[in-house]
TINU-793423 format. One record per residue (C-alpha): residue number from 0; residue in one letter; x, y, z. Coordinates in Angstrom, 2 decimals, padded with zeros to 5 digits, m for minus. Example, Ala and Ser with C-alpha at 12.3 -4.5 7.8 and 13.67 -1.06 7.14 Angstrom:
2
@num=0, residu=A, xx=012.30, yy=m004.50, zz=007.80
@num=1, residu=S, xx=013.67, yy=m001.06, zz=007.14
This chain:
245
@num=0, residu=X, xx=003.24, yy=051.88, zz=025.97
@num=1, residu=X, xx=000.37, yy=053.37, zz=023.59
@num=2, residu=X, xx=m000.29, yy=056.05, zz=026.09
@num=3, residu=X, xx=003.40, yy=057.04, zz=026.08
@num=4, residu=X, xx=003.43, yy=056.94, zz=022.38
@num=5, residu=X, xx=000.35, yy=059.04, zz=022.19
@num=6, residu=X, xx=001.36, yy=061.10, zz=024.74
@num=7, residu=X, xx=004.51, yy=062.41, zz=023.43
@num=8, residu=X, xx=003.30, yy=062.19, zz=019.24
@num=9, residu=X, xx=m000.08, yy=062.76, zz=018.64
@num=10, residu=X, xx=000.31, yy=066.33, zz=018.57
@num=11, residu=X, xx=001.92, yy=066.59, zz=015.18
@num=12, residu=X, xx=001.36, yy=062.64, zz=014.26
@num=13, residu=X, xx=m000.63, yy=063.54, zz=010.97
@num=14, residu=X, xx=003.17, yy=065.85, zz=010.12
@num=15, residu=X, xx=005.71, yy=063.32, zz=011.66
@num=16, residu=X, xx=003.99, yy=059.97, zz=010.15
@num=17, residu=X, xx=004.47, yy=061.47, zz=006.26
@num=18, residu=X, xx=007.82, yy=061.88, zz=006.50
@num=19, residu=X, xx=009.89, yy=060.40, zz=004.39
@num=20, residu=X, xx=012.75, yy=059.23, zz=006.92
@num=21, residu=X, xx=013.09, yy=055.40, zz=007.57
@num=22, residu=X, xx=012.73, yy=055.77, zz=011.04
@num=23, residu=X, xx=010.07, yy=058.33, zz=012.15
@num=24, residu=X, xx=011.16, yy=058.93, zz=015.84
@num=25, residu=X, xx=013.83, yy=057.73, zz=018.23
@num=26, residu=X, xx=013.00, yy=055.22, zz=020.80
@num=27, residu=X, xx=014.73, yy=054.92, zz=024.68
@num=28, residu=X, xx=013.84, yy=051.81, zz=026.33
@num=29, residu=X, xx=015.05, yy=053.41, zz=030.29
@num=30, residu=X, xx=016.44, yy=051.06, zz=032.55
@num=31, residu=X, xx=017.25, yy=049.07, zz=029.71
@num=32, residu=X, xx=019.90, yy=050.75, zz=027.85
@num=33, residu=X, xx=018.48, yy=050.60, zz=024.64
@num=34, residu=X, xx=018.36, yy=053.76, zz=022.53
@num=35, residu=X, xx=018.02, yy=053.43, zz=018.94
@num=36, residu=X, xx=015.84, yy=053.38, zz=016.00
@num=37, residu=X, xx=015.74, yy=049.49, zz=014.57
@num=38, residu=X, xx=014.82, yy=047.14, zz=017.79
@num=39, residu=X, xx=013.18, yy=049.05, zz=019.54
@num=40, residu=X, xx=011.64, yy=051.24, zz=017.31
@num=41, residu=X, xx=009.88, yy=048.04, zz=015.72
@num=42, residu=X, xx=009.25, yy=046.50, zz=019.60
@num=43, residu=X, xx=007.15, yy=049.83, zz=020.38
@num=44, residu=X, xx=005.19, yy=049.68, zz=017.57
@num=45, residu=X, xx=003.90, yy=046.28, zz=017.95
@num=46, residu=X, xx=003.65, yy=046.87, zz=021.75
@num=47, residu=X, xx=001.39, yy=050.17, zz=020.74
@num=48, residu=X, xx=m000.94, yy=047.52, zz=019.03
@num=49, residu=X, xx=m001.04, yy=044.83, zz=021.80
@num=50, residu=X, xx=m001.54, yy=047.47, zz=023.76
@num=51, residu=X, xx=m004.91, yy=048.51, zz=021.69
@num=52, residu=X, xx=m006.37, yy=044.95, zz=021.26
@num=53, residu=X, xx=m006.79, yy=043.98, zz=024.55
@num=54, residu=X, xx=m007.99, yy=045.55, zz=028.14
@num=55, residu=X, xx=m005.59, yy=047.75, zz=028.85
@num=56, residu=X, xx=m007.31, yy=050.35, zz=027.23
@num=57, residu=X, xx=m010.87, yy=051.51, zz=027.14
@num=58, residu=X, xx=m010.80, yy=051.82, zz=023.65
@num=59, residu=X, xx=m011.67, yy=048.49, zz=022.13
@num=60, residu=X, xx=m013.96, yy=045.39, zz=023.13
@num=61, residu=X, xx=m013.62, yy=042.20, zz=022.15
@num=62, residu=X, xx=m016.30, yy=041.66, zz=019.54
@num=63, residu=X, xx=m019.69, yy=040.16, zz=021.42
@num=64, residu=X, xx=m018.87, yy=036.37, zz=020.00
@num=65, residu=X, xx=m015.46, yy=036.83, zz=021.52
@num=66, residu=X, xx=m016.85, yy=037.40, zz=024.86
@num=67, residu=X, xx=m019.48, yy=034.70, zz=024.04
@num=68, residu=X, xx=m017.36, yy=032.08, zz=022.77
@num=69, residu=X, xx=m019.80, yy=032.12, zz=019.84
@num=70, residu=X, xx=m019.87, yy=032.62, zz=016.22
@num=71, residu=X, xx=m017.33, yy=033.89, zz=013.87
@num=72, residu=X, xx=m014.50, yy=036.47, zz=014.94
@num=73, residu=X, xx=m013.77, yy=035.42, zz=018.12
@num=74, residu=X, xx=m010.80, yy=037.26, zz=018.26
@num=75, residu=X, xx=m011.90, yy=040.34, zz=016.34
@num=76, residu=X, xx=m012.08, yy=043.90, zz=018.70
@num=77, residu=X, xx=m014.10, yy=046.29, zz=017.90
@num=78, residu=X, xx=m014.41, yy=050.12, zz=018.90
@num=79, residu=X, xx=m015.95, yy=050.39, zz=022.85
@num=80, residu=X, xx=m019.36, yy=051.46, zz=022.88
@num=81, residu=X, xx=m020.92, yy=054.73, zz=024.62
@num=82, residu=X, xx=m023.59, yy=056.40, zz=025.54
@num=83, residu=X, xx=m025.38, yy=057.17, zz=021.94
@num=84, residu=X, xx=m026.94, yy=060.57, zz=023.54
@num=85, residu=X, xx=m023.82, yy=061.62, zz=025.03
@num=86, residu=X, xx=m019.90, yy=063.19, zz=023.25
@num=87, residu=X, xx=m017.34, yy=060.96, zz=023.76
@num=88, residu=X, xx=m014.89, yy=062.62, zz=025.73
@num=89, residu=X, xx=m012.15, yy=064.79, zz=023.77
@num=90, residu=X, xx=m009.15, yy=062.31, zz=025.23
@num=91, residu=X, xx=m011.33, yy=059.82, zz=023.74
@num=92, residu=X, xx=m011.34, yy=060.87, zz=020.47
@num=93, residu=X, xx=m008.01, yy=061.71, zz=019.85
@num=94, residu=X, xx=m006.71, yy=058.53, zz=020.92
@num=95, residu=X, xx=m008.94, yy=056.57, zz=018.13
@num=96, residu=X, xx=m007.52, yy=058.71, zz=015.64
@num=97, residu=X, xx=m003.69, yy=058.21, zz=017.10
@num=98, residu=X, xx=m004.99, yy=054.38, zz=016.53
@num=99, residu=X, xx=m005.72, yy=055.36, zz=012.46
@num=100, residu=X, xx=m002.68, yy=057.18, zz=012.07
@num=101, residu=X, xx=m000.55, yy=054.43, zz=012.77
@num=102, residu=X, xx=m002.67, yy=052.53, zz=010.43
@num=103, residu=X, xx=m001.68, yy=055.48, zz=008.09
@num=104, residu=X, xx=002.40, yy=055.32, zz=008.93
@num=105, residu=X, xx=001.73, yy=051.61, zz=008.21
@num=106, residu=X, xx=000.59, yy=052.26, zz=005.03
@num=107, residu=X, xx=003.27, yy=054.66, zz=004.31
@num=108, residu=X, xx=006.14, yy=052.74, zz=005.82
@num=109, residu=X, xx=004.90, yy=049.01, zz=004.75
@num=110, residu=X, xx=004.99, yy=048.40, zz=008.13
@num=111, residu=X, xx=002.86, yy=045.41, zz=009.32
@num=112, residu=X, xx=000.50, yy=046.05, zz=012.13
@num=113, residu=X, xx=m000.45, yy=043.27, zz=014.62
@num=114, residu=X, xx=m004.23, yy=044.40, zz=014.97
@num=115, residu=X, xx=m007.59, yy=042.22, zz=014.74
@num=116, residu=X, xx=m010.52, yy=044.68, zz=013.80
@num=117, residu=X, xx=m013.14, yy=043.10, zz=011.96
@num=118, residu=X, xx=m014.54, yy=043.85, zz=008.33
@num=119, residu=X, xx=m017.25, yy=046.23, zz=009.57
@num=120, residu=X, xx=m014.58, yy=048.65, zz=010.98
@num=121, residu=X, xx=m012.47, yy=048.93, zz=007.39
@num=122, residu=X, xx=m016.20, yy=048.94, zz=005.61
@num=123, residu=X, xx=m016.56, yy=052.22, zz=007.49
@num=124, residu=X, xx=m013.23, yy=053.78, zz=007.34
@num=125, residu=X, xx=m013.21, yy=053.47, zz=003.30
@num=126, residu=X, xx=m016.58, yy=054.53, zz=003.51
@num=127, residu=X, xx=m018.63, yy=051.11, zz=002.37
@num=128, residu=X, xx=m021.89, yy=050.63, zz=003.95
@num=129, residu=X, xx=m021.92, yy=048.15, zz=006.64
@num=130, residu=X, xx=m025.07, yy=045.10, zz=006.63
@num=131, residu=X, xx=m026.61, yy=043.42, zz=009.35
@num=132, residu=X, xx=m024.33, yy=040.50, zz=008.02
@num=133, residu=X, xx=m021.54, yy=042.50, zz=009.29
@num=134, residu=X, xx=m022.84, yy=042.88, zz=012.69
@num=135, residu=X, xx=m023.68, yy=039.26, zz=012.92
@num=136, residu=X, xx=m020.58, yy=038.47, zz=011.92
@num=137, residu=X, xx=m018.99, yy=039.52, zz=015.39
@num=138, residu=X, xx=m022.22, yy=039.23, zz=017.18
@num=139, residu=X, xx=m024.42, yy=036.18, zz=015.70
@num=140, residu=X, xx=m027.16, yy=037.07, zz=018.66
@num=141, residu=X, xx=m027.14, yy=040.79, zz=017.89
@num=142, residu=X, xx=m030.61, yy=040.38, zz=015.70
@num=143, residu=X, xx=m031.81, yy=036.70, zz=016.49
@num=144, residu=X, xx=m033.70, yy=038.10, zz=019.63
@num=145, residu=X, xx=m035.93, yy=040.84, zz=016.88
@num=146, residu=X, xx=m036.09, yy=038.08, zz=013.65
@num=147, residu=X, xx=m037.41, yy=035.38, zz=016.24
@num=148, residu=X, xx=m040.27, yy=037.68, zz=017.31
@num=149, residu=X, xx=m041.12, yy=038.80, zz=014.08
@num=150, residu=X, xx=m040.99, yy=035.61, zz=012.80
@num=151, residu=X, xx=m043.17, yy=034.65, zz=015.57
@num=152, residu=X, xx=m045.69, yy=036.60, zz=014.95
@num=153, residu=X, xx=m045.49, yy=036.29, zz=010.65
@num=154, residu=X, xx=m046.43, yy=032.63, zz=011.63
@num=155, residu=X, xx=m049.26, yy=033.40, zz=014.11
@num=156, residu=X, xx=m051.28, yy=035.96, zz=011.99
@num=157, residu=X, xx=m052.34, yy=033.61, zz=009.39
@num=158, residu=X, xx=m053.72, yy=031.63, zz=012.23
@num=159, residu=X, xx=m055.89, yy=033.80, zz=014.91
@num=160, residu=X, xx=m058.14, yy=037.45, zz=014.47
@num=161, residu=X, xx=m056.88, yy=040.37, zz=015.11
@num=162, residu=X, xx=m058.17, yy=040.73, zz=018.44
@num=163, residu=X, xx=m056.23, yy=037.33, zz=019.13
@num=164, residu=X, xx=m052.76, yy=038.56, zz=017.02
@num=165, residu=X, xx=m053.22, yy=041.87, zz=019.75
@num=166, residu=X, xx=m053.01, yy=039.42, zz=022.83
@num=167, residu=X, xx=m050.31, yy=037.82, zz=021.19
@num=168, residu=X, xx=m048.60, yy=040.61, zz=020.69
@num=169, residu=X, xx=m048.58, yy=041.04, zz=024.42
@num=170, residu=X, xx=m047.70, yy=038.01, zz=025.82
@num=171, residu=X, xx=m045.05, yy=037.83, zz=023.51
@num=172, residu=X, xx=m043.08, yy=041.85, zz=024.24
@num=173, residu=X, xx=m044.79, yy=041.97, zz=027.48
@num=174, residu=X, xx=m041.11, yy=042.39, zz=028.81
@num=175, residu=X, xx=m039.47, yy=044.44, zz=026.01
@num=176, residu=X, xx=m038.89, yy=047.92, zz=026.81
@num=177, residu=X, xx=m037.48, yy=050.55, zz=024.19
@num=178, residu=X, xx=m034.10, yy=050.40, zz=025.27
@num=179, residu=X, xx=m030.79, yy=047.86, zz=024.49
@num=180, residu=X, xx=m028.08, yy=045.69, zz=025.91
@num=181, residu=X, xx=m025.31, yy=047.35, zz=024.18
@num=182, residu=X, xx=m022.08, yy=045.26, zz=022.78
@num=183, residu=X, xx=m019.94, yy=046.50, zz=026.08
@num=184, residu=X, xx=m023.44, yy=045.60, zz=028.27
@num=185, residu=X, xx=m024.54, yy=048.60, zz=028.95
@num=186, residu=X, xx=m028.85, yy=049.26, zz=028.20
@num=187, residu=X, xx=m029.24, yy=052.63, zz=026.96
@num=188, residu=X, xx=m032.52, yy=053.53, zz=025.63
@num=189, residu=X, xx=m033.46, yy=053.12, zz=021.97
@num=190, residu=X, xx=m035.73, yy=056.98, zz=022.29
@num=191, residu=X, xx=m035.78, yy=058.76, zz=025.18
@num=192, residu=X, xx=m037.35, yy=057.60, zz=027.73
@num=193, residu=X, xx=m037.71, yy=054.34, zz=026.46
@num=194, residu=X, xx=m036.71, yy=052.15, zz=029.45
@num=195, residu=X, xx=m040.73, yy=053.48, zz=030.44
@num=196, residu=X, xx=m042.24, yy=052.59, zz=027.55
@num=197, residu=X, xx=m043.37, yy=048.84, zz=026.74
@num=198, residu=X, xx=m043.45, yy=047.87, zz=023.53
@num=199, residu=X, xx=m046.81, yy=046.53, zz=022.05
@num=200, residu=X, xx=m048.74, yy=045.37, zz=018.72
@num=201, residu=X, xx=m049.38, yy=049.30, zz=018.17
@num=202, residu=X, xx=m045.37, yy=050.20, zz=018.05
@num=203, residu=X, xx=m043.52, yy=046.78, zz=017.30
@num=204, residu=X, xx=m042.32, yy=047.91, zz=014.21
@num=205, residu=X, xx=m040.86, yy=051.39, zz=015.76
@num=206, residu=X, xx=m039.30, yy=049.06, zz=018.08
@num=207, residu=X, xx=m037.92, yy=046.88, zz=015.33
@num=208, residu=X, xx=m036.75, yy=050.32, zz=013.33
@num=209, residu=X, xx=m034.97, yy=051.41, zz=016.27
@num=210, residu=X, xx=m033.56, yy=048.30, zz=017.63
@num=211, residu=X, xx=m031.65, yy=047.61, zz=013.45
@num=212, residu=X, xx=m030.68, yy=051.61, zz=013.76
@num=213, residu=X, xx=m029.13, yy=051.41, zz=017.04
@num=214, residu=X, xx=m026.83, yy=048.07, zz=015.88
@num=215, residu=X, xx=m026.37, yy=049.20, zz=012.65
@num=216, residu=X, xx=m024.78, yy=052.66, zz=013.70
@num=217, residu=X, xx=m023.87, yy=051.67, zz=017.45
@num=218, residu=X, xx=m019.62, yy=051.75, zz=016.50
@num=219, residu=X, xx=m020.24, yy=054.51, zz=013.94
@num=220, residu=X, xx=m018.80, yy=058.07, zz=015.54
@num=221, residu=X, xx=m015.56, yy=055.98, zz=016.73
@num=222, residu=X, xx=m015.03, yy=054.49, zz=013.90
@num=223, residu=X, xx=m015.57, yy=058.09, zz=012.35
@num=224, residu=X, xx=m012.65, yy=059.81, zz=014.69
@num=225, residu=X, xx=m010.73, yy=056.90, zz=013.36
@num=226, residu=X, xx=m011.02, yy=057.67, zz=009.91
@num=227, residu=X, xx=m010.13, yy=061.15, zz=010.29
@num=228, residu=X, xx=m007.16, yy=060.16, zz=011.76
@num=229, residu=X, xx=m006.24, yy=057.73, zz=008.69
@num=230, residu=X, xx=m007.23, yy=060.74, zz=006.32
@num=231, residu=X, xx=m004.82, yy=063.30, zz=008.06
@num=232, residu=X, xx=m001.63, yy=060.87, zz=007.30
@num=233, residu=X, xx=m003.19, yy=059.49, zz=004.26
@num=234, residu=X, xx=m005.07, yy=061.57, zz=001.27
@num=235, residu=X, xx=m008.86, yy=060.22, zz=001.44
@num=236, residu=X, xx=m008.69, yy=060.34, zz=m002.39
@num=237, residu=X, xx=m006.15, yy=057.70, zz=m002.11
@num=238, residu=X, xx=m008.45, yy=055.44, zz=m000.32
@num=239, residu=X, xx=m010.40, yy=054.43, zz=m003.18
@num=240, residu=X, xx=m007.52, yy=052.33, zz=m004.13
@num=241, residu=X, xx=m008.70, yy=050.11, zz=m001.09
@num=242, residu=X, xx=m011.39, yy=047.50, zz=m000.23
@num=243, residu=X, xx=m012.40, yy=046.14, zz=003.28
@num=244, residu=X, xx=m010.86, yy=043.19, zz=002.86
């Protein structure tokens, strides 16, 4: 249902989603002999945003304590992840902003939309910073892996020399590379050619730089096309009226 919606009014959704009619578009159900503008009108709307919150589309994940039964959020989705040295795809990118315009007509038409996106998302599309808070809050192991090393290591250097912290060090990453299990699963590498390159005493705290970077800005160009697609049906001015929550 969200592809046929897409399909036939993304082009001019940023022109037809400001209009001031009650109804925005008319809405044949086939086979079911249903052509109006109230029941079905409302019905394809909130079958648009089923439609987006769950696996019928490779748009959004369920947050990483969803899929872990873990945490906070459980029922949050978040923007899929991709490659972070590759363009997401054109198709891609239009449909997140298709997503946001809706969330624009919403806004416009006081319509309520049945979608679970968690605080980091609206941080981003009114343009608050996110925290590592944020991230934790739909993925409570996203950092514990980093802060348990570190911590690790805090701890041990007030205890050995330096040519005892270095072995450490070693035992400890001996099996870290510079790359990432990503929030859909997926490693990518943290700097190219990372997946090659252990990670010692000597560049730990690159490691650590890279690892909070990646996290911090790993939803950050969809969530992007999905603002722009709020700003075409709604003035970006206007969005300073609005928090997160």
């Amino acid at each position: 249902m969200f592809n046929q919606g897409f399909e036939q009014l993304h082009e001019n959704a940023h022109i037809i989603f400001r209009r001031k009619n009650e109804y925005l578009w008319r809405v044949t159900y086939l086979d079911m002999h249903s052509i109006d503008q109230g029941g079905p009108y409302r019905d394809l709307i909130r079958t648009m945003c089923s439609d987006v919150c769950s696996t019928r589309l490779p748009l959004f994940i369920l947050c990483p304590n969803g899929q872990t039964n873990n945490g906070l959020n459980r029922d949050c989705w978040i923007t899929n992840v991709f490659p972070p040295n590759k363009q997401i795809s054109n198709i891609f990118r239009k449909q997140y902003q298709f997503v946001e315009q809706l969330m624009g007509m919403a806004i416009c038409k006081k319509h309520y939309l049945n979608v679970k996106f968690p605080i980091l998302l609206w941080k981003q599309v009114i343009g608050e910073e996110i925290t590592i808070e944020d991230i934790e809050a739909i993925d409570i192991q996203s950092f514990s892996t980093v802060k348990e090393m570190e911590k690790n290591i805090e701890q041990n250097q007030l205890i050995y020399t330096d040519s005892d912290i270095n072995d450490l060090y070693n035992s400890i990453l001996s099996e870290l590379r510079f790359d990432i299990i990503s929030s859909s699963g997926q490693i990518y590498e943290l700097i190219p050619g990372g997946q090659d390159i252990p990670v010692t005493a000597n560049n730990f705290k690159q490691y650590c730089i890279c690892y909070r970077e990646y996290r911090l800005n790993e939803f950050h160009r969809q969530i992007e096309y999905i603002r722009q697609g709020l700003c075409s049906v709604v003035p970006s001015d206007l969005l300073t009226l609005f928090t997160a929550n």
